[in-house]
One Martini backbone bead per residue (centre of mass of N, CA, C, O) as a GRO file, in nm:
protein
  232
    1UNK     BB    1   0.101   0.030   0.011
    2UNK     BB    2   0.044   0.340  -0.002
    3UNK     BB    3   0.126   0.644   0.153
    4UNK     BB    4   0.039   0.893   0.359
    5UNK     BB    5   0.044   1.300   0.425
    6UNK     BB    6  -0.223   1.465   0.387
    7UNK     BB    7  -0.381   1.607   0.625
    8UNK     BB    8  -0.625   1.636   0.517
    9UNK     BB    9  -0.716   1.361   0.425
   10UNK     BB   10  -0.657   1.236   0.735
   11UNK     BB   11  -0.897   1.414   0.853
   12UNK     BB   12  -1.123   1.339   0.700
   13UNK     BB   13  -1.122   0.984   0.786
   14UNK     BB   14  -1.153   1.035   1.089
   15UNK     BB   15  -1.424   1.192   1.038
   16UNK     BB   16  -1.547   0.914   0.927
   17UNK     BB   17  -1.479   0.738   1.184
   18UNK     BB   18  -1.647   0.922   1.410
   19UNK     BB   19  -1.918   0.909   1.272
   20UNK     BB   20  -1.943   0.622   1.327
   21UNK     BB   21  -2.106   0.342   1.468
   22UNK     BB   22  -1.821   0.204   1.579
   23UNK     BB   23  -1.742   0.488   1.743
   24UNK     BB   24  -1.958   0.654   1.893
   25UNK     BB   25  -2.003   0.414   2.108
   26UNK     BB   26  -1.641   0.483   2.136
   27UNK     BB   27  -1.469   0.744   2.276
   28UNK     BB   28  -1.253   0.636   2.417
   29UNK     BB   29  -1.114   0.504   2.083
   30UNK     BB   30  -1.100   0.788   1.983
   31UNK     BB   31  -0.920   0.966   2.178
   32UNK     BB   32  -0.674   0.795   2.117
   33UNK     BB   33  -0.658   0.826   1.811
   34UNK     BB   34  -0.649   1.110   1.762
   35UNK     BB   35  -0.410   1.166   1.927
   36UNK     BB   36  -0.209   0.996   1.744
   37UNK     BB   37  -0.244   1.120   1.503
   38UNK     BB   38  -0.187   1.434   1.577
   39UNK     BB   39   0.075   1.374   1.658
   40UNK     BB   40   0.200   1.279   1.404
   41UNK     BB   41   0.133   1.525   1.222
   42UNK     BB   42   0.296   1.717   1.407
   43UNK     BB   43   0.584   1.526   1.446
   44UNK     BB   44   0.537   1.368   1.704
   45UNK     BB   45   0.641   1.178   1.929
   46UNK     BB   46   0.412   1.056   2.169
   47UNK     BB   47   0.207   0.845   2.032
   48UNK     BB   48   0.437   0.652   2.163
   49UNK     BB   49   0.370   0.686   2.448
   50UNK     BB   50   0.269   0.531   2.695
   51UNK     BB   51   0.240   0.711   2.927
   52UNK     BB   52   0.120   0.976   2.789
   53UNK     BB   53  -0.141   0.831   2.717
   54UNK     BB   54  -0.223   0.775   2.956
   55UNK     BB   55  -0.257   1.076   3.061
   56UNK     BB   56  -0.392   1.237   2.807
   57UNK     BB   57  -0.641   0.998   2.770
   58UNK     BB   58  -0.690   0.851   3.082
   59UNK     BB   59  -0.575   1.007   3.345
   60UNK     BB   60  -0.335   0.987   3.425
   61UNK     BB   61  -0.132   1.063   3.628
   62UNK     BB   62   0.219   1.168   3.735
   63UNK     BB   63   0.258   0.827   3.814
   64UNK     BB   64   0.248   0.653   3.613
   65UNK     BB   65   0.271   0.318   3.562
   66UNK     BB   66   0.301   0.112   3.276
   67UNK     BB   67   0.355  -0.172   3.419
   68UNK     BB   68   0.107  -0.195   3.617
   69UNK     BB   69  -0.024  -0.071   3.384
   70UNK     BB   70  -0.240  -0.164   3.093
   71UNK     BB   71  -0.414   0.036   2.936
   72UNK     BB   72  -0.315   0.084   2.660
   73UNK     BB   73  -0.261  -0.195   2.562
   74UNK     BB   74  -0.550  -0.282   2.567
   75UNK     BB   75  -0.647  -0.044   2.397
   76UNK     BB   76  -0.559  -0.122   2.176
   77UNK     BB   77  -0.666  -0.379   2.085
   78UNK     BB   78  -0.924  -0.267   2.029
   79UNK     BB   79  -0.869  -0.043   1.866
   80UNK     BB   80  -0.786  -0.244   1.614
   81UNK     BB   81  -1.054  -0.419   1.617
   82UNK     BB   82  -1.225  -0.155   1.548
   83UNK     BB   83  -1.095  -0.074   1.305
   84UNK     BB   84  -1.166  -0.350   1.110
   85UNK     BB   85  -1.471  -0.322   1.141
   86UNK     BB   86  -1.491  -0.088   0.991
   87UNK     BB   87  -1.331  -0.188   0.729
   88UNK     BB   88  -1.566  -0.395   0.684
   89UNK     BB   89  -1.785  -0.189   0.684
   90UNK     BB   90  -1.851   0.150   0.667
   91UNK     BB   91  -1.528   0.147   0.536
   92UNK     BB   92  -1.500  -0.051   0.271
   93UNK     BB   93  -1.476   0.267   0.073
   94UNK     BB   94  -1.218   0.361   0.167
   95UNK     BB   95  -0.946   0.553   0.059
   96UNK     BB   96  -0.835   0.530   0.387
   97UNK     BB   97  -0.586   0.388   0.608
   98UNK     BB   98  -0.587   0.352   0.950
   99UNK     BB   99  -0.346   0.239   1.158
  100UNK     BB  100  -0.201   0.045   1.455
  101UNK     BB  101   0.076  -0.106   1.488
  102UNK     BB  102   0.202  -0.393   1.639
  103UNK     BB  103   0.430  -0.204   1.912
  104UNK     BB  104   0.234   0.022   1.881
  105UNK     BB  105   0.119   0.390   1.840
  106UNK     BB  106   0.172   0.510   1.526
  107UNK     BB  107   0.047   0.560   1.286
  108UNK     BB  108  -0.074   0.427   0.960
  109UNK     BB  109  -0.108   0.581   0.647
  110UNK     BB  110  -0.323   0.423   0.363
  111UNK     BB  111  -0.395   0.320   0.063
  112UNK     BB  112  -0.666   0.172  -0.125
  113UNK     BB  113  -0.812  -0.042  -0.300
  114UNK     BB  114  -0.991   0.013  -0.530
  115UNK     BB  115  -1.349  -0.061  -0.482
  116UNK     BB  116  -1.661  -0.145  -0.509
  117UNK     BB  117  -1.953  -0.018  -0.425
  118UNK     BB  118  -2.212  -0.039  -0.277
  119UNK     BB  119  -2.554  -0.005  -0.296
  120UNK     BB  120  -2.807   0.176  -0.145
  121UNK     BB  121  -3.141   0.068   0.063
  122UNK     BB  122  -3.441   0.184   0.178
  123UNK     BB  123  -3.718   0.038   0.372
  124UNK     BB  124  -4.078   0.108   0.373
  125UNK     BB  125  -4.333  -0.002   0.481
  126UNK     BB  126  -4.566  -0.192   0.368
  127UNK     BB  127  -4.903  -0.131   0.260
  128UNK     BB  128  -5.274  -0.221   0.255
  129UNK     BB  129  -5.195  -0.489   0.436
  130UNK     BB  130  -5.152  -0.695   0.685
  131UNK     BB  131  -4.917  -0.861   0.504
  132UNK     BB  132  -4.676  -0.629   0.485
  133UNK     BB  133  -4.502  -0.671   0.738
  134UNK     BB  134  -4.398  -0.958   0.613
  135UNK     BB  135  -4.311  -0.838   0.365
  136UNK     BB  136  -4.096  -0.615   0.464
  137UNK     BB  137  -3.894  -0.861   0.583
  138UNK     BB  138  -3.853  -1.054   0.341
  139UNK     BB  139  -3.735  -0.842   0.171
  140UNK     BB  140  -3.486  -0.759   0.363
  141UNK     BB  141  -3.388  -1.064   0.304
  142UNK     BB  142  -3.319  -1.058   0.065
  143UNK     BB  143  -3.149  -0.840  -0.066
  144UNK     BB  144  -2.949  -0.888   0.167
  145UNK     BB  145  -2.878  -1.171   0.044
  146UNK     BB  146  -2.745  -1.088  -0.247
  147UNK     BB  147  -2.467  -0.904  -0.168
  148UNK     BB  148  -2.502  -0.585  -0.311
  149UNK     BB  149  -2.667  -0.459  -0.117
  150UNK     BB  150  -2.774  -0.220   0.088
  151UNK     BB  151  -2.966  -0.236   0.414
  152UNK     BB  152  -3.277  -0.070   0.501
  153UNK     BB  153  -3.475   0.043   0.785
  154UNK     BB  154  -3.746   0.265   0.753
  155UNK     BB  155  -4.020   0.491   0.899
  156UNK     BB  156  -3.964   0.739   0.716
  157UNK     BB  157  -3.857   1.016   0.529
  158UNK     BB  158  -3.683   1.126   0.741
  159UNK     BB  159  -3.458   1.004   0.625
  160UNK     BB  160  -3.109   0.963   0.565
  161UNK     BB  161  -3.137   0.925   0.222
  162UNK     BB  162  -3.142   0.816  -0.131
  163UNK     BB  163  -3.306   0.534  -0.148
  164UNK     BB  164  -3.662   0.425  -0.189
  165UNK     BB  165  -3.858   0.137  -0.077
  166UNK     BB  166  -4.188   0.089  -0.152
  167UNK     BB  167  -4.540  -0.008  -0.061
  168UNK     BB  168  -4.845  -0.202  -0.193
  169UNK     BB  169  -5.139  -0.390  -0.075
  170UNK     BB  170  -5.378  -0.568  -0.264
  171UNK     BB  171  -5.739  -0.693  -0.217
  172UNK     BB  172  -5.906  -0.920  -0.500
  173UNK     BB  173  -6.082  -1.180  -0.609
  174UNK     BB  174  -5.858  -1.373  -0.484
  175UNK     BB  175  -5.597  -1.108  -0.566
  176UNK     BB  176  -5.305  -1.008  -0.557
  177UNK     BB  177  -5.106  -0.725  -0.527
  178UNK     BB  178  -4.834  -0.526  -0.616
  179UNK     BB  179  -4.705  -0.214  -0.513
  180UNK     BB  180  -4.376  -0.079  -0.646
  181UNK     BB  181  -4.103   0.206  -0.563
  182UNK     BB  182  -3.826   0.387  -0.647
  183UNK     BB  183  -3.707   0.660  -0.463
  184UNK     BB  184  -3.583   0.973  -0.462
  185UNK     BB  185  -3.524   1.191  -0.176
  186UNK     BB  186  -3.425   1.464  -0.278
  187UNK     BB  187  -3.656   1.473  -0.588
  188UNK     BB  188  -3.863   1.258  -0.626
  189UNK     BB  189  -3.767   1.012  -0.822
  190UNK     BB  190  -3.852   0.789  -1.027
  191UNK     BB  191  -3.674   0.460  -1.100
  192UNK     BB  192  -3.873   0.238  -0.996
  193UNK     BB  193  -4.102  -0.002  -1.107
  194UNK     BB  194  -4.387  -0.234  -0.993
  195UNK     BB  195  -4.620  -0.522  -1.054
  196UNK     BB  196  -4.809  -0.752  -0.886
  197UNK     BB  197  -4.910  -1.101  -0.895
  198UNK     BB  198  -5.122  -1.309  -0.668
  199UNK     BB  199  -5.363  -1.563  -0.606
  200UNK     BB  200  -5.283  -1.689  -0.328
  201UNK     BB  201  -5.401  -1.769   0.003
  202UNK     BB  202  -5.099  -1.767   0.164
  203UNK     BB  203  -4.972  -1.559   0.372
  204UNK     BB  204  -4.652  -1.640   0.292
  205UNK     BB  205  -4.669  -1.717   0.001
  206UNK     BB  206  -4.735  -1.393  -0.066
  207UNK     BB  207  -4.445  -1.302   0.085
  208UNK     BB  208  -4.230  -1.493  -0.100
  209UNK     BB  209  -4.289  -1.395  -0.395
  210UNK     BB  210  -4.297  -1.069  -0.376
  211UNK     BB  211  -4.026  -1.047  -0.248
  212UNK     BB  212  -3.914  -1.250  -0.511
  213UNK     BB  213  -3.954  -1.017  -0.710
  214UNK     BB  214  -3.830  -0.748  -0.598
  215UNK     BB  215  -3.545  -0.859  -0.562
  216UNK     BB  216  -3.481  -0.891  -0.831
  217UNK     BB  217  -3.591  -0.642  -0.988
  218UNK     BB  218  -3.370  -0.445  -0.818
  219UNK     BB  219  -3.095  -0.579  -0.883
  220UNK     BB  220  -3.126  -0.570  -1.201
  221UNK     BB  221  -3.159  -0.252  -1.215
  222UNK     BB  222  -2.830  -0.210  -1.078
  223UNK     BB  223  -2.710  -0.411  -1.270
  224UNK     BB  224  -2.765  -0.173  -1.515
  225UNK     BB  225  -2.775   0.108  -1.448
  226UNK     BB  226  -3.073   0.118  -1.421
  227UNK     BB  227  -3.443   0.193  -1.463
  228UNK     BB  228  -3.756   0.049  -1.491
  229UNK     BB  229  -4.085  -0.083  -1.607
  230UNK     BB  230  -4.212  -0.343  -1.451
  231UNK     BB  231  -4.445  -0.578  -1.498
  232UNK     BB  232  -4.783  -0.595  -1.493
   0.00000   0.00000   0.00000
């Protein structure tokens, strides 16, 4: 990996780092990262001092012993294994890798080899009948097992997000209707409409054949990087 000396850069990745579901969560392992960043960037060894570290970072006294405590040590650990989660999870098409090497305390920053990102979508409760709720349970277990797709369930549009995948489900004469519709929530533009129906009786049946419908549907349009209106 090409290593990165740009400020801007580095400090742009911490807080993408930062604002992380994996960081939010852990305060203590983001203030250790930061202050070794800050170390680094700067050019000081401090980030390098387990003693100071222990100091700046845990509150350790001015008579801190590491021998004594291994805060720090523990302390790294965590977060080399939570750096590792986050480039697994949110950070997966991050262009900058921070590590933290075994044995030390000074990070390194890495450029990483460009990956195709996955494209994400957010599914809104699909309503208009009972079975509504199993339907939109089974289409986000379908889609999210593609492995192509991010897949999100949010309660109403103003999530923050950027493609909703919407439906409602109708039942007459013994036969079952889906209409569903990707928009973007930016400017409300439909990307993609589909319509199904099934005659079944069985509302199990008739929320896995739905949900495999519109996740084929869904995928399809996705992997040809453009959206049209299919179904019946």
């Amino acid at each position: 990996m090409e290593l990165v000396s740009d400020r801007h850069t580095i400090e742009k990745q911490l807080e993408r780092i930062a604002t992380s579901d994996e960081f939010r969560k852990c305060p203590r392992l983001m203030r250790f990262l930061r202050f070794t960043v800050n170390e680094a960037l700067s050019g000081r060894d401090g980030g390098s001092k387990e003693r100071l570290i222990g100091m700046e970072v845990f509150g350790r006294s001015a008579d801190y012993d590491a021998g004594s405590d291994p805060v720090v040590r523990v302390e790294a650990r965590r977060l080399r294994r939570k750096l590792a989660e986050y480039y697994a999870g949110d950070g997966t098409g991050d262009p900058l890798e921070i590590r933290l090497p075994k044995g030390g305390y000074l990070p390194t920053f890495e450029l990483r080899a460009s990956r195709p990102m996955k494209r994400s979508v957010a599914v809104l409760p699909f309503s208009g009948h009972e079975l509504s709720g199993g339907l939109t349970t089974r289409l986000i277990a379908r889609l999210a097992a593609s492995g192509d797709l991010r897949v999100f369930r949010i309660s109403n549009r103003d999530a923050d997000v950027e493609l909703i995948l919407e439906g409602t489900v109708r039942h007459a004469g013994g036969r079952f209707r889906c209409d569903s519709q990707l928009v973007s929530s930016i400017d409300g533009l439909h990307l993609w409409a589909g319509s199904f129906d099934c005659a079944n009786r069985d509302a199990f049946v008739v929320e896995d054949e739905f949900a495999g419908q519109i996740a084929t549907a869904v995928c399809e349009a996705f992997s040809h990087e453009g959206f049209s209106t299919i179904g019946a």
